[in-house]
Each structure stands twice: as structure tokens, then as C-alpha cells.
C-alpha positions in Angstrom: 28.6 85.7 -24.4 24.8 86.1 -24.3 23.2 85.5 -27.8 20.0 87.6 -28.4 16.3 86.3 -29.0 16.5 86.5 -32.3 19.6 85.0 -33.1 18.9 82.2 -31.0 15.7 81.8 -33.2 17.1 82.4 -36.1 20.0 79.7 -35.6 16.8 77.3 -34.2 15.5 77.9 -37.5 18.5 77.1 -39.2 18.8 73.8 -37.0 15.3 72.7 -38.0 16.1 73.5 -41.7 19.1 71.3 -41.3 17.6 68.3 -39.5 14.5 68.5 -42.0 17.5 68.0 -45.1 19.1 65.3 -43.1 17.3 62.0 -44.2 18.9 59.8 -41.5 18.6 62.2 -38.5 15.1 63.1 -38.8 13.4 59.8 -38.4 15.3 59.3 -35.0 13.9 62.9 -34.0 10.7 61.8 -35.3 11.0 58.7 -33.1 12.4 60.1 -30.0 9.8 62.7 -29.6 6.7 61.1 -31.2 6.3 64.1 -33.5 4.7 63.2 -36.9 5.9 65.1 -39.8 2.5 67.4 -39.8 4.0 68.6 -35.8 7.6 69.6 -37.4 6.4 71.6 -39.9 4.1 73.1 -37.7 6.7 74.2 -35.4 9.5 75.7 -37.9 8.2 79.2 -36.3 7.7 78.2 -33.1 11.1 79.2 -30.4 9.9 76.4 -28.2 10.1 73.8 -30.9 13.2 75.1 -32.1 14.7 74.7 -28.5 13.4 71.1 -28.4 15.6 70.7 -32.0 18.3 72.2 -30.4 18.1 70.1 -27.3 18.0 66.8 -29.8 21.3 68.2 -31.5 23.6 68.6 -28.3 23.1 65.0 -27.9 25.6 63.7 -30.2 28.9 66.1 -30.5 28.9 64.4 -34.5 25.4 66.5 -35.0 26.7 69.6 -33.3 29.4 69.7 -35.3 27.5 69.0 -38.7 25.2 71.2 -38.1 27.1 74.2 -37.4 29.8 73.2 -40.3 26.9 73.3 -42.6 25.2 77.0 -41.3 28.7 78.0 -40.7 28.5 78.2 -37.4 30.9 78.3 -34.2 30.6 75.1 -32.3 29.0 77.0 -29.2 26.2 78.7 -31.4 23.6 76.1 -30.4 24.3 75.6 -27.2 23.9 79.5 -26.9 20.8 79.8 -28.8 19.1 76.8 -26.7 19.8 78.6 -23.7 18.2 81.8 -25.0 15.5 80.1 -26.4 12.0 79.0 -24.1 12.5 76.3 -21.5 16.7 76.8 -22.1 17.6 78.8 -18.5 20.4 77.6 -16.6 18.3 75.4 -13.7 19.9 76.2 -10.4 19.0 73.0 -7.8 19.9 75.2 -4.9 
């Protein structure tokens, strides 16, 4: 199932709010990416930002899964809304 634009941002949004509340998980996005606090809340609006969230969430199957338990999400929702999202096309190496 394709997910729309704006329910992929929408859940991106939702995925920023959540990593934003999660005081453990936010200092290793922090860290991984080299964004300072000032760049996250400068890209809440921002669908390529919210990809790059995304992307940091389907690392770990323990984030997915907190992450859509808390938006009340289906366990595919973000994997969805990354690929509808900027920079999130299926790459095709042939």
C-alpha cells in the first residue's frame, strides 16, 4: 500500500515529536547525525528532515515499535512514510 505525501509527513512529524519526548533516544540522534538541538527544531516542518528521523528509527526494531505503539501506529507506518518522504525511493542498482 502506497501512503500519500501528507500522511507520510504527518507520521514524520509524529516521529520527530516522539524522539524529541524521548530523553535517552535523542542524544544518540543528536550524536549520530551531528545535529545540535537549534537544527532539530528547525526541521520539525521540513519532509526531508523528517525522512532522516525516520531513517534513524528503522534502525532498531525496539524504536519502531515504540514509536508506533505510542502514535498508534501499524508497525509498517514508518517504513511507508520514509519511502514517501524526500530521498526515501526504492534505489534500483540495475
Amino acid at each position: 500500500m502506497t501512503m500519500s505525501r501528507e500522511t507520510a509527513e504527518t507520521t514524520g512529524l509524529k516521529a520527530v515529536a516522539w524522539l524529541a519526548g524521548n530523553e535517552e533516544l535523542l542524544p544518540v540522534f543528536l550524536g549520530a547525525t551531528g545535529a545540535s538541538e537549534a537544527d532539530f527544531r528547525a526541521g520539525l516542518e521540513d519532509p526531508a528532515f523528517q525522512g532522516s528521523v525516520l531513517d534513524f528509527i528503522l534502525m532498531d526494531d525496539a524504536w519502531i515499535t515504540g514509536f508506533c505503539d505510542a502514535a498508534g501506529l501499524r508497525y509498517d507506518a514508518p517504513m511507508q512514510a520514509r519511502a514517501a518522504l524526500p530521498g526515501g525511493e526504492a534505489v534500483h542498482w540495475t
